[in-house]
N, C-alpha and C positions, 0 to 999 in steps of 0.2 A: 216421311217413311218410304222407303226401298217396298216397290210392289211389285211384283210378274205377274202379264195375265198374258196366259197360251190362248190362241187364237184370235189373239189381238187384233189382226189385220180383216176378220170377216164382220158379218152382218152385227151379232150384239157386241164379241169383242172390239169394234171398233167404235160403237157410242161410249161403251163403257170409260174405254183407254180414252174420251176427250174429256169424259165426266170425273176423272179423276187425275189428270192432267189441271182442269180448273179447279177442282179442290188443295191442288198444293203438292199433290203424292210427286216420287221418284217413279215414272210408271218406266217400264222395259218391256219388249212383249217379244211373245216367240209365233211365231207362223212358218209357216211351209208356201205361202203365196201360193200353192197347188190345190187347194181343195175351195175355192171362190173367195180367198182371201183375198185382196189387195194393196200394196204398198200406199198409194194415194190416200186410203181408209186411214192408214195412221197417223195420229196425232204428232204434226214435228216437232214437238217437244220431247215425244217418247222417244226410246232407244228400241229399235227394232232388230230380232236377229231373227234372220231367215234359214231354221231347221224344221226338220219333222221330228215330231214329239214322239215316236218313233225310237229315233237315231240316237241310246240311250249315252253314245260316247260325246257326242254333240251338245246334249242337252246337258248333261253335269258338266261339262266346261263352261256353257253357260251359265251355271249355277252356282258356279267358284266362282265367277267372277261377276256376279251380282248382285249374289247373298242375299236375296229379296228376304222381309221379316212376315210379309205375304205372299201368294198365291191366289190367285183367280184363275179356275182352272177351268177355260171353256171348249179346248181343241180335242175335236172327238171329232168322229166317222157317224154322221145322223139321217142317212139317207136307209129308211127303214126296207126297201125293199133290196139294196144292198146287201144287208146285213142278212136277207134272209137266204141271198145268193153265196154270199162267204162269210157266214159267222164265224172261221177264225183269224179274219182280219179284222173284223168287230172285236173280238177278243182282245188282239192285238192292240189296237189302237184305244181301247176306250179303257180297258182293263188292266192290262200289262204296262204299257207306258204310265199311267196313272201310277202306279206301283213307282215304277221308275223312278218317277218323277219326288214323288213325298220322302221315298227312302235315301234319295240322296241329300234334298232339301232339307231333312230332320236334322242333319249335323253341320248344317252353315246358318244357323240362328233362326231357321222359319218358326213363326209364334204361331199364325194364322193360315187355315188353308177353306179359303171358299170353291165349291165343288158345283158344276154345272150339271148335272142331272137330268130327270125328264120324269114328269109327271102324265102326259097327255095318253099315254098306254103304257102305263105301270100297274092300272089296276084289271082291267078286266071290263067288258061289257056287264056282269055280276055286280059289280059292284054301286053301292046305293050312290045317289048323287044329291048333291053337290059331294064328293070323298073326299074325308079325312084323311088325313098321314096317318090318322089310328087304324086306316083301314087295311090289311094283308095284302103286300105288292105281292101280286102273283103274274110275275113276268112269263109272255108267251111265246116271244120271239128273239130273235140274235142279240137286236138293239138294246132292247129293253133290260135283257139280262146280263148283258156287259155293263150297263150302267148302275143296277143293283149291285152287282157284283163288286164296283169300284168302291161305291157307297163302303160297301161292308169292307175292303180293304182299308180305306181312310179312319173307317171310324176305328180298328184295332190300331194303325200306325199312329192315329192321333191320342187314342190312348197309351198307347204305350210310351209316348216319346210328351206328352204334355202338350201337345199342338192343338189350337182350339178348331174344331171341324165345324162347317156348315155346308150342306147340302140341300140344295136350292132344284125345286122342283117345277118347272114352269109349263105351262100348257101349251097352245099353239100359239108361237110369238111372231110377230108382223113387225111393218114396215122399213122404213126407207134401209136399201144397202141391200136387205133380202135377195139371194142369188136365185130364181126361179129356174135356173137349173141345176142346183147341185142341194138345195136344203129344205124342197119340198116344201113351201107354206102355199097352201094353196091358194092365199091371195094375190103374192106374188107371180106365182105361176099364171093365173086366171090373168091377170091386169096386164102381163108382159104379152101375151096370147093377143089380146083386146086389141093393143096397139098397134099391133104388127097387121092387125085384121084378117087374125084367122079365129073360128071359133072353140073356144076353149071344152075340155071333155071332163063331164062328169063320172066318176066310179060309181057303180050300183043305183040304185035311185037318189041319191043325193039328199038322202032325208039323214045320213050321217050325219051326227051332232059333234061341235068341235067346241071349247073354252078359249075364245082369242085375248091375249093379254100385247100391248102395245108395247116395242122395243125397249120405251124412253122410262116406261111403268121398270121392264125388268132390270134395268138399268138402277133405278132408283132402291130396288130391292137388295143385289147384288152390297149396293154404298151402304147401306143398312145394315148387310150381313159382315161387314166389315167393321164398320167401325163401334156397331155394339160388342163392344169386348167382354161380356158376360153370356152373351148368345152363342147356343151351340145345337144342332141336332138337323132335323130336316125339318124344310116347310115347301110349301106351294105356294108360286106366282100363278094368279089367274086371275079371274072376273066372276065366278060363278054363273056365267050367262050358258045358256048351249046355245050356240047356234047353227043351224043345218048349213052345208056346202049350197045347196039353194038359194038361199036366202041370202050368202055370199055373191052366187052368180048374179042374180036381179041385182043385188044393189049396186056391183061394177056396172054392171051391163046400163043401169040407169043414168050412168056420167056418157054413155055412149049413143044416146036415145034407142035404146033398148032395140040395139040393130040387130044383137048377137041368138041365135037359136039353142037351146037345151040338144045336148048330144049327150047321149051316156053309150058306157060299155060295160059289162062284167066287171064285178069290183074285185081286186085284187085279193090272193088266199090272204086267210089273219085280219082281213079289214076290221077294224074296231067298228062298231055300229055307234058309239055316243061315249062321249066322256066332256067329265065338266066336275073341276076339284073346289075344294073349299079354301079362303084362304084365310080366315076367324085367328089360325093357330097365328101367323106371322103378324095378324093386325095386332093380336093383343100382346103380341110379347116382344114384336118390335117395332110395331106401329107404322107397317106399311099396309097400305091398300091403294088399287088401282085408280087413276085418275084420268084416265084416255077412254073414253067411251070409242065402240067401234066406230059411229060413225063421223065422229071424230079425227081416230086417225088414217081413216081410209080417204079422210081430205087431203091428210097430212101428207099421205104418201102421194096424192097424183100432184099438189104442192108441188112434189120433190121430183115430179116425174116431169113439171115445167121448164125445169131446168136441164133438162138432157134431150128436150125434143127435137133439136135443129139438129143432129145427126141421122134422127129417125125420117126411114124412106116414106114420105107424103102418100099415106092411103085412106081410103073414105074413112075408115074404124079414126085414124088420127084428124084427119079435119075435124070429125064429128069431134072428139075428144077438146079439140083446141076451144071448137062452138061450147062444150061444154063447162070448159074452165071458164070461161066468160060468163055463162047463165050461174053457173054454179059459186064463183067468188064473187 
């Protein structure tokens, strides 16, 4: 089967494009290689075209001539204090293009459209936890409410035209590929900080609660929402855990022998103080749930970080790190 996933070239869209490259699919992907995608990320089997999802003349040429029977729709603008600087580029990008994109798609055979979403501040510091999808997204900022917004786009375009919708809600997703300067996950950010041996900055006191769910987890969820062909609506990828930015710092900071010192600053306007979603709805009705404990894959990633270290400039924070792959594997 003929698939497109947009954003194919960055942190999840490019496990996803290898995970369904070895499943057998027709994968094709669109990127713009400008927003921390990468060409190298993509799977060579896949067919990769380099536009911005955007560039609405560009993108239906490519959709004439690819006819995908899906969509995997991950390329969005997620850099949430962005969004609070020009929310009608958030617009733009997360909301408009998304339009774009299913209205031209509806009349070249698309059956299926899987929709990348964001659960991690959809609902509200209000809201009770672990949160349901029953629970009232009450978007409060640019990001959030361009991604609702698209939601509710899809779901009228998929009604209307017979397309089966799923919208995929994921909480704070990690490891390997994560651009620690352009997608905000504060582990990547923290770990990239580490090795370079400077020390990394906490917002507010740090007792901020986050829901980490593993790249490989979302990964798996996404193939699920695809290939159950009776599944439609929205669900949440997460862990149900909270875990504070804290409790992140220590446990980097302990592959480092706990070199690095607690720095905080004023936490940014809108900061979410906790969130951590339920994910019952997707185990039971499509029978995923997470398998990557954190600290699990927080091995996974400095793993991955073994493998890029001979270009990195030799400083204490990295000796110690190398001293630590040794005690640590």
């Amino acid at each position: 089967m003929k698939v497109l996933v947009t954003g194919g070239a960055g942190f999840v869209g490019s496990h996803l494009v290898e995970a369904l490259v070895e499943r057998g699919y027709d994968v094709s992907v669109i990127d713009s290689l400008r927003h921390g995608g990468k060409k190298e990320n993509v799977h060579p089997d896949a067919q990769l075209f380099v536009a911005d999802i955007t560039n609405h003349t560009a993108i239906k040429k490519i959709l004439k001539n690819v006819r995908p029977k899906a969509i995997l729709h991950l390329a969005s603008q997620i850099n949430v204090r962005h969004s609070i600087d020009n929310p009608q580029y958030d617009q733009l990008v997360n909301t408009q293009a998304t339009i774009n994109l299913i209205e031209t798609a509806k009349n070249l055979g698309l059956k299926t459209f899987v929709y990348a979403s964001t659960g991690g501040v959809m609902y509200g510091d209000d809201a009770p936890r672990p949160t349901t999808e029953e629970h009232p997204a009450v978007p409060t900022i640019p990001y959030c409410i361009s991604k609702l917004s698209a939601e509710n786009y899809l779901r009228f375009f998929s009604e209307k035209n017979d397309i089966r919708f799923v919208a995929l809600r994921p909480s704070n997703i990690y490891g390997p590929r994560q651009n620690p300067h352009g997608e905000a996950g504060v582990i990547a950010i923290f770990l990239e900080k580490m090795i370079h041996g400077i020390n990394p900055i906490i917002y507010g006191d740090g007792e901020q609660t986050r829901d980490f769910v593993y790249v490989d987890d979302v990964v798996r969820a996404f193939i699920l929402a695809l290939e159950k062909r009776r599944v439609s609506g929205v669900y949440h990828i997460s862990c149900e855990c909270e875990i504070s930015v804290n409790q992140i710092f220590h446990a980097l900071n302990s592959h480092f022998e706990n070199i690095f010192e607690k720095k905080h600053i004023p936490a940014p306007w809108k900061e979410q103080h906790g969130s951590c979603l339920s994910y019952q709805k997707i185990k039971n009705e499509i029978g995923w749930e997470p398998k990557v404990a954190l600290e699990e894959g927080i091995s996974r990633i400095i793993e991955d970080y073994k493998k890029t270290l001979a270009p990195v400039k030799k400083t204490p924070a990295l000796r110690r790190m190398r001293h630590a792959f040794t005690s640590f594997l």
